[in-house]
N, C-alpha and C positions, 0 to 999 in steps of 0.2 A: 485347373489351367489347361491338361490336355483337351478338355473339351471345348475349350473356348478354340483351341486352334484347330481341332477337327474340322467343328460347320463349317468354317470359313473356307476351311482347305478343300472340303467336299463340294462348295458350291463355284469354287473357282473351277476343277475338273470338272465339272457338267459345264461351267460355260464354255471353256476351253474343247473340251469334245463336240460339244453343236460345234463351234468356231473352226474346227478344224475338218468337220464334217460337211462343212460349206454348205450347211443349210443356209446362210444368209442368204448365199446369192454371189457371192465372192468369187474369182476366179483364183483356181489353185494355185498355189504357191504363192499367193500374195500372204503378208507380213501382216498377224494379228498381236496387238498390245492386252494383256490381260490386267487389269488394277485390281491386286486382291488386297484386302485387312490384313493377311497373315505373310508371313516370304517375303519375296523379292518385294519393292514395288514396281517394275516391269519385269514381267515375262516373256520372252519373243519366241513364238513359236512360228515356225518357217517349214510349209508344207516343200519335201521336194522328192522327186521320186529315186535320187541318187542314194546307193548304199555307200556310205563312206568306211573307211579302213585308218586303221596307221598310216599307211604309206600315203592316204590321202590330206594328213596335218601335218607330215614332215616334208610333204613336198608344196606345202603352203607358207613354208617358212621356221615349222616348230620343230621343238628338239623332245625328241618322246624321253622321258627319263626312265619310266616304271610302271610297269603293270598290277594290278590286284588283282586279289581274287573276286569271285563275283556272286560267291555265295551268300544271301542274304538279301541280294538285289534282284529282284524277280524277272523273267526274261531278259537279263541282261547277257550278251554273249562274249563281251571283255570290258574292262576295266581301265585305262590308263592316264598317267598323270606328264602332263607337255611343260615346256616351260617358252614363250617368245618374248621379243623383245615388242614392245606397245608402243612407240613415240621415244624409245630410248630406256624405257622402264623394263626391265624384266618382270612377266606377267607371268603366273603360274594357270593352269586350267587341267580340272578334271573330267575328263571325255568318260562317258556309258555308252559305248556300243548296243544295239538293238539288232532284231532282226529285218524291221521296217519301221517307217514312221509313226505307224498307228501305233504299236507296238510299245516305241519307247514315249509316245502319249500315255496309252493308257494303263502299262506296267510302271513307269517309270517319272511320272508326272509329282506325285505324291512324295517320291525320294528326293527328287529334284528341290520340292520346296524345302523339303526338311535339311536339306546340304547345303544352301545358299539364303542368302539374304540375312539381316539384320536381324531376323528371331530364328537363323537357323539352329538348329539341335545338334550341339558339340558334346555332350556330356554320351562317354559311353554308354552309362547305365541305363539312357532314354533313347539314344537314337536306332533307328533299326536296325542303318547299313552302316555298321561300325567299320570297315573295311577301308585303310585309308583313313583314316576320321584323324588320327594326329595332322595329315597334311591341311586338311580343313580348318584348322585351329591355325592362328595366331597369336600374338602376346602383341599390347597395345602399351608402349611405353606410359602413356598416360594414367592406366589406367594398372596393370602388371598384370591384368588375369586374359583368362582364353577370350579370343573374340572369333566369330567368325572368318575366314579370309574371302568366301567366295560372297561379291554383293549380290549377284544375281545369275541365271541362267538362262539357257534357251537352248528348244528345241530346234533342231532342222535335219531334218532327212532322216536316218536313221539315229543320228544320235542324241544326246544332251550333254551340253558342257557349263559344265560349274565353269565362274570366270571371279579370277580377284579383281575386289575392288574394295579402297577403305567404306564404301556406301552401294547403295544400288544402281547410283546412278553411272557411278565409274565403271561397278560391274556389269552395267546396259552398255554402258559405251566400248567395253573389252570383246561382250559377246558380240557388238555388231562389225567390230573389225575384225574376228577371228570369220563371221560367216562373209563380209566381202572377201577375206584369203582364200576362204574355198572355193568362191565363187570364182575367183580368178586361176583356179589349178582346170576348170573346167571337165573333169571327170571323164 
């Protein structure tokens, strides 16, 4: 089973690095969709040259609850877990600090998948970046066992934020109004 999720994962970061490497012809900073087999079903990765901070999510409306540690997480430079309000819903999001964009692409792309989406990897025993991993879990009345919380993630600027959502699609729709909030603090 690991290996069935490997390929997939490996051939999504090679698209995602041409994609973000603008080889197509794209101009920077425009908004690439990735459709992989494994994770999320959208990815949003969002070239931008701003290094964002804490003070840059709390002053977009969120409330920083807690930081981890970030060992385990390969050039990761902090850890932290926010919580805002989505349409009246209190959303949770797990933020990965980088040094730069490329950076938390190509350190950080791999983690990403395995934290979010629908096959993310909740079980201690398998996942890498155990760090935080109870906040990644949820319990699904339905169902009584650990589910996922985060549907999906995206890249933008320096960072990657895990976003809840009960699917991917909710959690495409949390990350895109968490990157219009940053968009709007203006940096």
């Amino acid at each position: 089973m690991r290996l069935k999720t490997t390929v997939p994962s490996i051939a999504v970061l090679l698209w995602v690095a041409l994609a973000c490497g603008n080889t197509d012809g794209a101009p920077a900073g425009e908004e690439v969709d990735v459709i992989g087999g494994t994770g999320p079903a959208m990815q949003l990765v969002k070239e931008s040259n701003r290094i964002f901070g804490v003070v840059d999510f709390e002053d977009a409306g969120l409330k920083h609850s807690k930081d981890y540690k970030t060992g385990g997480l390969p050039d990761a430079t902090g850890v932290s877990l926010f919580f805002w309000q989505v349409n009246g819903t209190p959303v949770q999001y797990e933020v990965r600090f980088y040094a730069s964009h490329d950076e938390a692409v190509s350190s950080g792309m791999s983690y990403a998948i395995e934290g979010a989406g629908p096959e993310a990897i909740i079980d201690p025993d398998i996942a890498r970046y155990t760090e935080g991993l109870r906040d990644r879990r949820t319990i699904v009345h339905t169902r009584g066992s650990p589910t996922p919380r985060y549907g999906d993630f995206v890249i933008y600027g320096n960072v990657i934020a895990l976003c809840e959502g009960r699917d991917a699609a909710q959690g495409a729709e949390r990350c895109a109004s968490l990157v219009d909030a940053l968009d709007g603090t203006g940096g």
